[in-house]
N, C-alpha and C positions, 0 to 999 in steps of 0.2 A: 589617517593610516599610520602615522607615524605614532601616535600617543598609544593604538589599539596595540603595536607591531610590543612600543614600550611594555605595558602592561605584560603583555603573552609572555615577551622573555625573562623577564622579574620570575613572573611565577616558572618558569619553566625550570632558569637556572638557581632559582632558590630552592624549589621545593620539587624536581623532578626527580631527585632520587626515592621520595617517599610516592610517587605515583606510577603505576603500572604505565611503560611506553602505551602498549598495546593499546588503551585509553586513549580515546578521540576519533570526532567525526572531522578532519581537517578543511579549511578551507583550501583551496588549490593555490593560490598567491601566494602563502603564509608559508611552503612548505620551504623553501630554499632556507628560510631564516631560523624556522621551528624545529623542522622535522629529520633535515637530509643527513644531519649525521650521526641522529639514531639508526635510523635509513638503511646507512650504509655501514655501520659497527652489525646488524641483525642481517646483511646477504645485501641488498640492495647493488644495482652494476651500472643503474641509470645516475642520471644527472635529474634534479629536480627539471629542467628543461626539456629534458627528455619528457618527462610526464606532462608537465603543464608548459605550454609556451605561448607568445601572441606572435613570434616571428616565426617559428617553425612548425612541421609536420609532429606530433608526438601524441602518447598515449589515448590524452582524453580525446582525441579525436576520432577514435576508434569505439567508445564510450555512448549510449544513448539515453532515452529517456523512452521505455517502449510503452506505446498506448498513455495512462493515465497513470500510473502506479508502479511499475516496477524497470528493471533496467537491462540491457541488453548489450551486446557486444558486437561487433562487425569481424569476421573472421578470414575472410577473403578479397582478393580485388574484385568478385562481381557483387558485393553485397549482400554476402549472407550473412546469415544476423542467429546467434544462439541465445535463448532467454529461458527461462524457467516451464516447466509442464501447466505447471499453476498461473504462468502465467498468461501463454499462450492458449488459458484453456477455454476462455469464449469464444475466441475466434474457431476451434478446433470443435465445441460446441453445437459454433449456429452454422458449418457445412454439413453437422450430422443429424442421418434421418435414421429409419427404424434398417433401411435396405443399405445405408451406407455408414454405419456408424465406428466412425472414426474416434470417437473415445474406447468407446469397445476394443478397437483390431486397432487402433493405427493408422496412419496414411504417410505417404512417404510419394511424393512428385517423382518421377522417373525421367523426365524433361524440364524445362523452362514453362512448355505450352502448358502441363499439368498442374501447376503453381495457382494455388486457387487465391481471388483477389478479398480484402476484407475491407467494404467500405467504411467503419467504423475507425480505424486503426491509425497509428499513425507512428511515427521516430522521430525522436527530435535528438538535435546535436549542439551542444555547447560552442557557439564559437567563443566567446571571452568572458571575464569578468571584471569589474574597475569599481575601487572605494568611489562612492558620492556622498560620503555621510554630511561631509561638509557643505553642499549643496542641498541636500536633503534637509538639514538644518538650521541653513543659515535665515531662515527667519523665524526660528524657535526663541520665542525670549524667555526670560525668568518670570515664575510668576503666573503663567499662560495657562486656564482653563486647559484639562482634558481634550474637551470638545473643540476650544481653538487649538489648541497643537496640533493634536490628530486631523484638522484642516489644514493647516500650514504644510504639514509634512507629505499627509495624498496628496495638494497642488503641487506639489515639489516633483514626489517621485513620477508623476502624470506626466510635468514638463519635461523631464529627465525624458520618460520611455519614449516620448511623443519623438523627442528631436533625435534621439536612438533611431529611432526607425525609420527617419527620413530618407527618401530615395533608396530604400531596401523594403526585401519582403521578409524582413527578420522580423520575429518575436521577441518582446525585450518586457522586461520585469523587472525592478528595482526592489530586494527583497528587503526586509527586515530581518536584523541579526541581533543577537542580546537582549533581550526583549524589546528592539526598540531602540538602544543608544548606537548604533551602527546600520550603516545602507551599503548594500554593493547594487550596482548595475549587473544586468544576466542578459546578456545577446544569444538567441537560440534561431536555428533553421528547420524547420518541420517537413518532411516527406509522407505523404501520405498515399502513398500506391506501398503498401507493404502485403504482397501474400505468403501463404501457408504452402511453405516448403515438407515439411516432415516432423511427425510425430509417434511417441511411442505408445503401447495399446496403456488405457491405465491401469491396468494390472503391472505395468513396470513405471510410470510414468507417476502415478498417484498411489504405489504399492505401501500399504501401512494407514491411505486414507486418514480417519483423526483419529487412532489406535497410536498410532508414531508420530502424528504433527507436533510439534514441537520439542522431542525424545532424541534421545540417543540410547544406542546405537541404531542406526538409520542406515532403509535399505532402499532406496525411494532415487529412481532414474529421472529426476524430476528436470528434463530438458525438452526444447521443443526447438524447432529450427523456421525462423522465415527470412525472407528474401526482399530488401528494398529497392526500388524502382524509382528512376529521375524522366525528364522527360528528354528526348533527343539530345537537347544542349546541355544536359547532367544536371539541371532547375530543377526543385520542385516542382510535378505535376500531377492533375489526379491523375486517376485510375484511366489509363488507355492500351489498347493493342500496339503501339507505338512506341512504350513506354520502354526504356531500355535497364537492365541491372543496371546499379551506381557504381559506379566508378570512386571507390571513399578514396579520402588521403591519407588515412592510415586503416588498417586491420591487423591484429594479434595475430602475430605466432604463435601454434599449439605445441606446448613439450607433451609429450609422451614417456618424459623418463620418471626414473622412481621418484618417488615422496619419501623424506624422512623428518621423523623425531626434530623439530630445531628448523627446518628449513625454515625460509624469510618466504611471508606470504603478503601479496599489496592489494587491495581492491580499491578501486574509483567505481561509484553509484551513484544512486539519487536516492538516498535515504527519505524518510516520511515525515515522522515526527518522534523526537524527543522530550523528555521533558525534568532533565539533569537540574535544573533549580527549579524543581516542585519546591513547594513548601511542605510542614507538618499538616496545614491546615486543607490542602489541595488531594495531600497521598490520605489524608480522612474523607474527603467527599468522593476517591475514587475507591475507595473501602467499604463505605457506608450505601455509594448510590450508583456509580457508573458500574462496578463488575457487577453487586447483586443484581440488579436490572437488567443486564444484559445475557448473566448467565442462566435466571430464569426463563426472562421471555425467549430466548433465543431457543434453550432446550426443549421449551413448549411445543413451537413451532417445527425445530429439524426433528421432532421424534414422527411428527403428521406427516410432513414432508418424505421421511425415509421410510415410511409404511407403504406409500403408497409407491416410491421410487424404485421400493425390491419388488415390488409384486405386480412391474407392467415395464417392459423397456420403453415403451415409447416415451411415458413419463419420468422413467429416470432420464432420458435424453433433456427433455426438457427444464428439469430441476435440479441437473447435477451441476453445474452452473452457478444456480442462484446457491443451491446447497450449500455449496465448497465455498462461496463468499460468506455466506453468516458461519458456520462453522470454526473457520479461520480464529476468526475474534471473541468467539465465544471460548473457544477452546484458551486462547490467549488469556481471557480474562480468569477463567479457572487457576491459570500458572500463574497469571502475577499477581492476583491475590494471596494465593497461599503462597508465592514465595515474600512479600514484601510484609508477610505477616510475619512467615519465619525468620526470615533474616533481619525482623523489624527495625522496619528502615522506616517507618514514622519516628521511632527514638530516638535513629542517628540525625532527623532531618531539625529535631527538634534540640539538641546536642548543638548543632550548626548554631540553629538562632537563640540559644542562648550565650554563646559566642559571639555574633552579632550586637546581642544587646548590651553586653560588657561591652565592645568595640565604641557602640554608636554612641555611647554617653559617656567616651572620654574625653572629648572636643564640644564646646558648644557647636561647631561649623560643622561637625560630624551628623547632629540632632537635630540642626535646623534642613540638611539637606536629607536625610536616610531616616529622623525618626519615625516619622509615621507609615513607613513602606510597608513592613510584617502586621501592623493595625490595618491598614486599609486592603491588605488581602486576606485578615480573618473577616473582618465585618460583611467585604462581598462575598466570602464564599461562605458564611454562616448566612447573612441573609436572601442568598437566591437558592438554597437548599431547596426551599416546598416545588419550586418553578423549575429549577433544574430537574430533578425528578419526575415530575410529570411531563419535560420536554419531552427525557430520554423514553421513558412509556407510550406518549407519545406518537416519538419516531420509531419506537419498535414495535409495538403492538402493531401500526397502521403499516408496515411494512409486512406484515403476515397478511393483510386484506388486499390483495393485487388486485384488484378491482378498481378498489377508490382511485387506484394510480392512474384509467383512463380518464377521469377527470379533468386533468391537465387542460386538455382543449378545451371543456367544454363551457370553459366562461368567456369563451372566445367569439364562439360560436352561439354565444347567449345574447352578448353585444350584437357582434352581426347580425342577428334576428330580431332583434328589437328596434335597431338601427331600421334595419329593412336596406341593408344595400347588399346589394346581388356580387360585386367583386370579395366581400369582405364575407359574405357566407361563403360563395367558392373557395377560396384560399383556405378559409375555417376548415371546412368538411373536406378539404385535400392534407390539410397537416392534420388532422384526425387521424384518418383514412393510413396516412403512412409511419404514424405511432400506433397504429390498432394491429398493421397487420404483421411487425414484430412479436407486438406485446402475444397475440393469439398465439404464435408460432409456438413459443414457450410457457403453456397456459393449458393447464386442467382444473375444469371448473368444481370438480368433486375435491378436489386436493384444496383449491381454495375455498369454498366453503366449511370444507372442515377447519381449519386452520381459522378463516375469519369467526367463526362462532367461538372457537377457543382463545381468541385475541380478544374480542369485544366483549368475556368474560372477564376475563384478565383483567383488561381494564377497568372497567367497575370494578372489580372486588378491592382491587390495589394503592389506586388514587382518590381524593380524596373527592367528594364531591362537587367542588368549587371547579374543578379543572373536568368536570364531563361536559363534554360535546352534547348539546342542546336536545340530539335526536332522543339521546338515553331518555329524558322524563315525556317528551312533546310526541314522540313515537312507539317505543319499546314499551316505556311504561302505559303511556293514553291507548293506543291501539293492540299491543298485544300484551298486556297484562305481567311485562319483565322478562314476557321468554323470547329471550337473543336466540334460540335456535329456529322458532318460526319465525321471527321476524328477518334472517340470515336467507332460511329459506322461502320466503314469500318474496324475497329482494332479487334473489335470480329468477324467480319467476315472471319477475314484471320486470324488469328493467331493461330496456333496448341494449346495455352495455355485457348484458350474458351471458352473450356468441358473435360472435365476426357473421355471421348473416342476420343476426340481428340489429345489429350497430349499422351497416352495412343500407341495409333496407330502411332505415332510420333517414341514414345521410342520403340514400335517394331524394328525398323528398323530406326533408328535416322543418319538423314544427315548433315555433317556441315552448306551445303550451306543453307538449309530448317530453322536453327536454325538460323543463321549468319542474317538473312535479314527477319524473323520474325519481327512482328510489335511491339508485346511484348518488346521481348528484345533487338530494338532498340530504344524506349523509355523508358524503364528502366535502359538501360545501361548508359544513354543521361542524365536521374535523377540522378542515383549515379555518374556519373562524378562531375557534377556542386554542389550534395551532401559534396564530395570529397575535391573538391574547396572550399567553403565556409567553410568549419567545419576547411580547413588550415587557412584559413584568420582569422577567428574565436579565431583562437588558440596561436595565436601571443600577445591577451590579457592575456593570464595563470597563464601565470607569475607574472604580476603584480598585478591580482585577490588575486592568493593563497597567494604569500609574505604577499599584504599589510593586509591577513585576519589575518593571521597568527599571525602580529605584531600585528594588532588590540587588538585580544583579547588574548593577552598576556598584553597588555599595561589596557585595562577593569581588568584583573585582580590582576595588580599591583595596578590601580591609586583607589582600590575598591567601586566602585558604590553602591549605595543604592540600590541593587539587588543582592540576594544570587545568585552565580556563580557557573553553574553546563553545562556540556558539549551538546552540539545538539543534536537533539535525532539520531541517525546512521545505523536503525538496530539494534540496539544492545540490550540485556534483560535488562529493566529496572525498575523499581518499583516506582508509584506515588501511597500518598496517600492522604485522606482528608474525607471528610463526606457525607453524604445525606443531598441535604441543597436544597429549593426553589431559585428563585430568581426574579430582578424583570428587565425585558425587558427595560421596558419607563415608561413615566410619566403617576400616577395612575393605573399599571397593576402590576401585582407578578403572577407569574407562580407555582402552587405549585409542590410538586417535585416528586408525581404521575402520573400514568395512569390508567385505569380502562378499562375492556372488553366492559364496557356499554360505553366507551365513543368512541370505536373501531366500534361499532352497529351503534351508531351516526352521523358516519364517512359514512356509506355504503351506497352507492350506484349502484342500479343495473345494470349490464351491463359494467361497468364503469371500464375501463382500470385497472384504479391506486385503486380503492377503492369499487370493488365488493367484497362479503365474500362468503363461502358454507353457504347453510343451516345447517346444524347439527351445526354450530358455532354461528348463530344468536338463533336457538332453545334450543339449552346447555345455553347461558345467558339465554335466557328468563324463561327459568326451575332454573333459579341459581345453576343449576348442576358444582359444583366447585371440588368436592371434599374434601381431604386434604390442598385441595391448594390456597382455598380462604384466605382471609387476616379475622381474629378475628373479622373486624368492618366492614364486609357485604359485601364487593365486591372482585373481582375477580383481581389481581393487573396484570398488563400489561407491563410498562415499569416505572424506575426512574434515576432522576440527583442524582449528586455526583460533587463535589466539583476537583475531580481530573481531574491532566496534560495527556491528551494525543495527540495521533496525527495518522493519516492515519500509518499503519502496527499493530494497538493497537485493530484495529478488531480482537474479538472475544475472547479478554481478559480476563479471570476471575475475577470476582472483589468480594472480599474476606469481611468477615467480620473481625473481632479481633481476633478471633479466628482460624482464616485459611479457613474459611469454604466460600464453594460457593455461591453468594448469587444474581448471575448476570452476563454476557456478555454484556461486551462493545460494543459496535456500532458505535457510530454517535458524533458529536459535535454540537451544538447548535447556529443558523444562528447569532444573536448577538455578541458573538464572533468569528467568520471564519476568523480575524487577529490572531487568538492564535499562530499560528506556528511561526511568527513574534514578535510580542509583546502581549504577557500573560496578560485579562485583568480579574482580582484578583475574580473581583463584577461580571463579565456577563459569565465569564467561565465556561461550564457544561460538563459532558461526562452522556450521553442517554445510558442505561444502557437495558438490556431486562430482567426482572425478573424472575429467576429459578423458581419461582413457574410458573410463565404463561408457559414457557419452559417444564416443568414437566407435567404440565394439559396438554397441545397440546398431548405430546406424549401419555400420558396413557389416560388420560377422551377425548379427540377428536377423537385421531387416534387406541385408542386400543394394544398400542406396551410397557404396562406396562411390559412386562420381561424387558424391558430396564431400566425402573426406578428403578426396584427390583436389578439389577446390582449396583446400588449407595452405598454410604450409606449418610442415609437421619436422619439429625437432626431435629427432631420437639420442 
């Protein structure tokens, strides 16, 4: 800790004036020593103790991890929790039907009993975190195979989580930081009774849909509200009628006063992933093979997907969903391609390392430890190019074919049947039976056949021969003469997986031979083989990936770069701060660093997929019926920038004033910068914020659910 703490403040106090504060995904430990009195020169009124502490009540305790991906905040003493529209939007999803459709209109709990529950879901809360790197590594020697290190280090961190957990029902994780040359411990506590308090229709909630995702100026109410539950003794417990609000030990105060120009702005989240020391040779493979792949296939698929999603509600119910999750990333990929070309930042990366290579060969001790790091991560990333490509093909072509995805079970249930024992079939055809009859809930078979006939084109045309799944020559070609669309459609017609009463009538009475020679799953089994294959071929490069990262940025933070040195973002709780700050795109434009309702009205149009509104919300502006919640100088504020680091998992973040208080949810990054996860740039970098006042007004002045806002406590 002491050597990592060394390193940080070198770089900080050498070279921090040539680095934007605003810059970094912080660790929480670190801030007292790193951060607190940038901190406090930009607005800050807390004590780093205040935010992070193992003795007291404070910030991050208030802080969660909601579901699997995004982050969430506790805003009251009985446990209400505000998180992102996007993000709350499967749960908000799988309670809606054609008669109750709560993405459409809305839903909004008018009691506790109305609180609908969501068995999936769950909150987790950081209780601590503690360097073990030394423990982690102290049987690392010089010298040590890949493969033994990488053994040394999982027994480590295994014994680490094991003894963490002992005599608790914590969750504990010992993560990797720096590629690799640092470990913390991560003690968390899981609640799983979380329901669906309220949400808004998404015509306010998802307003701009992927016409605005990732844009500025942004007019997108993009919050949802649920409610976590303990059981009687305030424990986690599941889902019961017994189950009582939590009682947290901290929740945010929400300010309601103005936002200005300069204000100091803090978020703590759970960021995703970064990847701030890419190489030249890594921002090439995601140039040449990760966007183009993903921006193709993905387009292929949502343009079938959304044909069919406008022109039946039941089906957009079912797919808006799955939609809004590939969307997301594809859309992504479009921006940081074209900005990491624009701004080209393979130049700058390669600029680096040849700074580097001046560096490493001025010492012999330099060359025997860091020469061969930038060699041994070109070689793998040149040589698992063909494999890497046909992964990501793949995994995305065979995510268009929802179908093959029931196969999961059914090598389960192949054993059992062959086996011949009667517990091990029962069990089989009940964990079937209760993955079938979600997967049907959200599932049209016309939607997926079209899409799987344009995926299993795709595929062949794109990859190379060597990487096709077996069925392509031994079926498509032997039995139907290459044409994937009868043979798409000859496979729903025979296949017990083509309807929930057929699958259904199957597992009544389930036969090996009926399963064995099913069309399903002899084309899924044909996929995960050559899956199988490739992901081995694939994996042959690992080694020389992780080594030479590992050396890498170990050797960036010896040879110390004109860039504060702070670790990738991992998941892991971390704290960025900065300000409310405008900024300017391109030449003669400045973005200022509001939104406004009237400029939301301006936006509408009716009918219109992405940017219809309700009435009661264009009539509330035009009445300037704001309430408490308008801004001092006349309008109704909607969304704003902020100067801070984030990154996909940072959904639904709180972002704080100086004071602690809540003043915003994160959302979105701003399409000028969509390199940020790669190279952070200082001047175009923004995080799209949704304004607790706009948030506050929807639920009380729109939708009428003010006990919810009386739950707060609300600074004016």
């Amino acid at each position: 800790m002491k050597k990592l703490f060394a390193i940080l403040l070198i770089l900080v106090l050498s070279f921090g004036f040539k680095a934007k504060a605003d810059e970094g995904m912080w660790l929480l430990p670190l801030i007292e020593k790193l951060n607190i009195g940038k901190m406090t020169q930009l607005g800050l009124k807390l004590s780093a103790e205040d935010i992070y502490s193992l003795n007291k009540v404070c910030v991050k305790d208030a802080v969660v991890i909601f579901g699997g991906g995004c982050t969430a905040e506790i805003v009251s003493s009985q446990g209400l929790i505000l998180t992102n529209h996007h993000c709350g939007y499967g749960s908000i999803q799988a309670h809606s039907s054609v008669d109750h459709d709560y993405l459409r209109d809305g839903f909004w709990a008018m009691s506790k009993e109305e609180e609908l529950p969501n068995p999936n879901l769950s909150v987790t809360f950081l209780l601590r975190i503690e360097d073990v790197t030394s423990q982690v590594l102290a049987n690392v020697k010089q010298g040590m195979s890949e493969t033994d290190r990488a053994a040394a280090v999982s027994d480590a961190r295994q014994a680490i989580e094991k003894k963490a957990a002992e005599g608790n029902n914590y969750r504990t994780q010992v993560g990797s930081f720096y590629g690799g040359n640092y470990f913390y411990l991560l003690v968390y506590e899981r609640y799983t009774d979380v329901r669906l308090v309220g949400a808004p229709p998404s015509s306010i909630g998802k307003f701009g849909f992927d016409t605005d995702n990732w844009e500025w100026p942004r007019h997108t109410g993009d919050f949802s509200v649920f409610r976590v539950y303990s059981g009687p003794d305030g424990k986690p417990a599941p889902y019961s009628k017994d189950n009582i609000p939590l009682k947290p030990k901290h929740f945010l105060p929400v300010s309601i006063k103005d936002r200005n120009k300069g204000d100091f702005a803090m978020i703590l989240g759970y960021p995703g992933r970064t990847n701030r020391y890419m190489t030249s040779y890594e921002i090439n493979e995601q140039l040449q093979i990760v966007h183009p792949d993903r921006i193709k296939i993905r387009g292929i698929k949502q343009e079938i997907w959304m044909k069919d999603m406008l022109a039946d509600q039941k089906v957009n119910i079912q797919y808006s969903a799955k939609y809004s999750g590939s969307s997301n990333y594809w859309k992504y990929s479009i921006g940081q391609k074209s900005s990491l070309e624009k701004l080209n930042v393979k130049a700058k990366k390669e600029e680096l390392e040849n700074q580097f290579n001046n560096w490493v060969v001025a010492t012999p001790e330099r060359k025997t430890k860091y020469g061969e790091a930038l060699n041994m991560i070109k070689s793998a990333i040149e040589g698992r190019a063909e494999y890497y490509n046909a992964l990501q093909y793949l995994n995305e072509c065979m995510q268009g074919c929802e179908l093959f995805s029931l196969n999961r079970g059914a090598a389960g249930l192949v054993a059992a049947l062959t086996a011949k024992d009667n517990q091990k079939i029962s069990d089989a055809v009940d964990q079937i039976k209760k993955n079938s009859s979600d997967f049907y809930k959200d599932y049209n078979p016309s939607t997926d056949i079209k899409s799987m006939k344009a995926m299993l084109k795709l595929y062949r045309a794109d990859v190379p021969a060597k990487f096709l799944p077996d069925f392509y020559v031994n079926v498509v070609d032997k039995k139907y003469k290459g044409n994937i669309d009868k043979f798409v459609d000859d496979m729903f017609a025979k296949s017990i997986f083509a309807s929930e009463a057929k699958l259904n009538a199957f597992l009544g009475k389930p036969v090996l031979k009926t399963l064995e020679t099913d069309p399903v799953y002899l084309t899924a089994t044909s996929i995960n083989k050559i899956t199988v294959e490739t992901s081995k071929g694939l994996s042959q490069f690992d080694a020389g990936v992780s080594t030479g990262r590992r050396l890498w940025i170990a050797a960036l933070m010896e040879m110390a770069p004109e860039k504060t040195q702070y670790p990738d973002a991992n998941s892991t709780m971390r704290l960025t701060y900065g300000t409310v700050q405008d900024y300017d795109p391109r030449d003669a434009v400045t973005y200022k660093y509001y939104t406004t309702l009237q400029g939301v009205v301006d936006k509408y149009k009716p009918g219109d997929y992405e940017f219809d509104l309700p009435k009661r919300l264009i009539d509330l502006n035009n009445k300037k019926e704001y309430g408490r919640y308008g801004s001092s100088k006349g309008y109704m504020p909607v969304c704003f920038l902020t100067t801070n680091d984030i990154t996909g998992g940072n959904s639904g973040s709180p972002v704080m004033n100086g004071n602690g208080e809540l003043i915003g949810l994160a959302f979105d990054g701003n399409w000028e910068s969509m390199s940020g996860d790669i190279a952070y740039e200082p001047e175009l970098q923004r995080t799209i914020v949704v304004d607790i006042r706009y948030v506050l007004w929807i639920m009380d002045v729109y939708s009428g659910a003010k006990h919810l806002v009386d739950e707060m406590t609300i600074i004016q």
